[in-house]
MITORLUM-68878 format. One record per residue (C-alpha): residue in one letter; x, y, z. Coordinates in steps of 0.05 Angstrom, whole numbers, padded with zeros to 5 digits, always signed. Layout:
<nodes>
AXYZ
...
</nodes>
This chain:
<nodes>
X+00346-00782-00056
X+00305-00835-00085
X+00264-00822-00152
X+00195-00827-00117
X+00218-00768-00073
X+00242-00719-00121
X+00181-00727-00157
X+00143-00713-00095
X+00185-00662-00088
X+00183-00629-00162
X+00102-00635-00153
X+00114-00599-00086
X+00161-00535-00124
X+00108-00537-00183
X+00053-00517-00136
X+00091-00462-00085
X+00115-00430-00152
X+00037-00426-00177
X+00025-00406-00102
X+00071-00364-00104
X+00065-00328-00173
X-00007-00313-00148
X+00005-00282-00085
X+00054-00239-00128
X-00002-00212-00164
X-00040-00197-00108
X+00013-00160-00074
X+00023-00121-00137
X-00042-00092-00134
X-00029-00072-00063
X+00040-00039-00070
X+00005+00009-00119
X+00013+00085-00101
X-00031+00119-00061
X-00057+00177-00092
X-00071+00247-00057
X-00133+00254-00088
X-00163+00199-00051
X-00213+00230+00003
X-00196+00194+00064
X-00182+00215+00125
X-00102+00236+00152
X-00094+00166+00198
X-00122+00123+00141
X-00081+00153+00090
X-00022+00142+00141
X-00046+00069+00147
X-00059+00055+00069
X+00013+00082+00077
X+00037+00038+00118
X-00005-00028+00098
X+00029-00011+00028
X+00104-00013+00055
X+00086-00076+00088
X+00068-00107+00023
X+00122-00087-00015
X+00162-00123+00030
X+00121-00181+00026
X+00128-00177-00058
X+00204-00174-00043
X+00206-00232-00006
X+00162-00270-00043
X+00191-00256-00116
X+00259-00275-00081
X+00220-00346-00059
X+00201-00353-00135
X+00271-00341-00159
X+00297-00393-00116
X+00238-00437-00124
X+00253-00436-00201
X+00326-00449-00196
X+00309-00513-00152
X+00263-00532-00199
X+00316-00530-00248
X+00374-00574-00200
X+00321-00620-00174
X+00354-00682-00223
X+00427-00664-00195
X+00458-00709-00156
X+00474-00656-00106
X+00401-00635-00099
X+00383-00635-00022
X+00454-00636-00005
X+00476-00576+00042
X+00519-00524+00013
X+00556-00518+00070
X+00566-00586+00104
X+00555-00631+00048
X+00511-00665+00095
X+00439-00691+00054
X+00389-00647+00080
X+00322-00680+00108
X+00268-00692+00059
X+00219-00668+00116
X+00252-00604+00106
X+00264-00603+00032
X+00180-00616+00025
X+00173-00559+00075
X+00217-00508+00044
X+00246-00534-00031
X+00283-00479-00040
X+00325-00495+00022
X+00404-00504+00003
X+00425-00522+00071
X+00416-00561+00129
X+00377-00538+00195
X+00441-00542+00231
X+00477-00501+00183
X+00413-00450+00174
X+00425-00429+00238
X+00486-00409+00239
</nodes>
């Protein structure tokens, strides 16, 4: 990977982790508990329920992003950076500036 791309790339982690660390907040405020005092109606509670499960799942899977995110940041000056785990194959920069936490190949992804 030539230098002009992992700086690209680095530029590219700095911002989804800023992204990233933002949308955490904002799921954080919607994961918060629903209290019974709250005087809404039995199919809106169920849905402020429900809209509130589906965000906590969002928060999971974005603080896992961020953890990843932040450990790429940190191997981005390897030499194995954007090498597949798997294959040892070097995985696209297309797909590296699409998702930088990506450790393998699309080929191997699937599997």
């Amino acid at each position: 990977m030539k230098s002009e791309e992992r700086a690209a790339l680095r530029e590219k982690i700095l911002e989804a982790i800023q992204l990233t660390e933002e949308k955490i907040i904002g799921l954080e405020e919607s994961t918060q508990p629903i209290g019974p005092e709250n005087a809404i109606g039995r199919v809106s509670r169920m849905d402020a329920i429900n809209n509130k499960s589906v965000a906590e799942a969002a928060l999971h899977s974005s603080k896992q992003k961020l953890s990843k995110l932040k450990v790429a940041l940190t191997k981005i000056e390897k030499p194995d950076f954007g090498v597949c785990v798997f294959c040892k194959h070097p995985i696209p920069a297309a797909r590296l500036m699409y998702m930088p936490e990506s450790t393998r190949c699309v080929r191997c992804a699937d599997r």
